[in-house]
N, C-alpha and C positions, 0 to 999 in steps of 0.2 A: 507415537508418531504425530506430527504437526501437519495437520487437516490444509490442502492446499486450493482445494474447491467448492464453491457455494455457488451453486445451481450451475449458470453455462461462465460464473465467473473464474479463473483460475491464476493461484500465484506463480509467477514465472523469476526465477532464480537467477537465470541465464542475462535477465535485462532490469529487472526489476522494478515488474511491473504486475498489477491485474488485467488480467486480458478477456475479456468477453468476446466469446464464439458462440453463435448459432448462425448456421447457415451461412449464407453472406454476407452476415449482418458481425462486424467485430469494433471493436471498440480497447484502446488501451489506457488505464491510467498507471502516469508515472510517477511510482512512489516514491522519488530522489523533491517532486516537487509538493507533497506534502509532509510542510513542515509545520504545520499551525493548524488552527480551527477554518480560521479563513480559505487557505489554501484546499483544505479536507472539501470543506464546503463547497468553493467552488466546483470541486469534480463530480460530487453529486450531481449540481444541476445542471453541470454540461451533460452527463452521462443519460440523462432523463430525454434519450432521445424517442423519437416517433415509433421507431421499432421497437425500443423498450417496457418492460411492463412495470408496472408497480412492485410487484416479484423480484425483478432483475435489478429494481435498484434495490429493494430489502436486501438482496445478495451482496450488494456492494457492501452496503453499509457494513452489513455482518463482515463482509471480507477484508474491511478497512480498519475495522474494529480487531478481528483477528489480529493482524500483523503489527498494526499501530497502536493495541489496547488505548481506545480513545479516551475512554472518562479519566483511566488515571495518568494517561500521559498527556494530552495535549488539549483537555475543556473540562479537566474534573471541576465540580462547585463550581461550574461557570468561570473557571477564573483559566481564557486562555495563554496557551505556553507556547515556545515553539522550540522544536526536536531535530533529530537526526536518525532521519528515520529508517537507515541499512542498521546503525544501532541498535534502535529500540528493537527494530526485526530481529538482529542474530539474539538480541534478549528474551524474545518470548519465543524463542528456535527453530528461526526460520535459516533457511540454507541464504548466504547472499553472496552471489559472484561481483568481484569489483569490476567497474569501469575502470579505464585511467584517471580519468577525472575526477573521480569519487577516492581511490587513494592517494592523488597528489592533495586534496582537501582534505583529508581527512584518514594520517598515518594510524591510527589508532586499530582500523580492520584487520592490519599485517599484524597488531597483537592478539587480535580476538581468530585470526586466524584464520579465517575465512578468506575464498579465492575467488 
């Protein structure tokens, strides 16, 4: 079974998204907007909020790294790519419910069969 939480991060199917929850404190990244190293990047250091620990973004990282396998899909040997990343997801078996928007871009889901 494919691991869907790292610490209070957790993968969300339904939107497709990581969503950190503790307390009042939530936070979502939107993994339709990472498609590249950059893109990756930037969410870490938004994420690096005041309530955050050093912990909660290890989590991330790990949780980014889960879904997205960063080194060989999008920064391996430094040499960055850029992805699709509900793809790469149902590739390393993750569940991915579509938007509209994500199947009028991208028919290829209705083959991989995912809803």
């Amino acid at each position: 079974m494919t691991e869907t939480k790292w610490g209070d991060w957790t993968y969300n199917a339904d939107n497709f998204t990581l969503t950190f929850q503790r307390g009042d404190d939530h936070y979502e990244v939107d993994l339709d907007e990472c498609e590249d190293s950059a893109q990756i990047l930037d969410w870490l250091a938004q994420a690096r909020k005041v309530w955050m620990t050093p912990e909660d973004t290890g989590h991330l990282l790990n949780a980014l790294d889960a879904v997205l396998g960063l080194q060989g899909n999008v920064c391996g040997l430094g040499d960055g790519k850029t992805i699709h990343p509900r793809e790469v997801a149902v590739s390393r078996g993750f569940a991915v419910h579509l938007k509209a928007r994500s199947a009028a871009r991208n028919p290829m889901f209705e083959l991989l069969g995912t809803t």
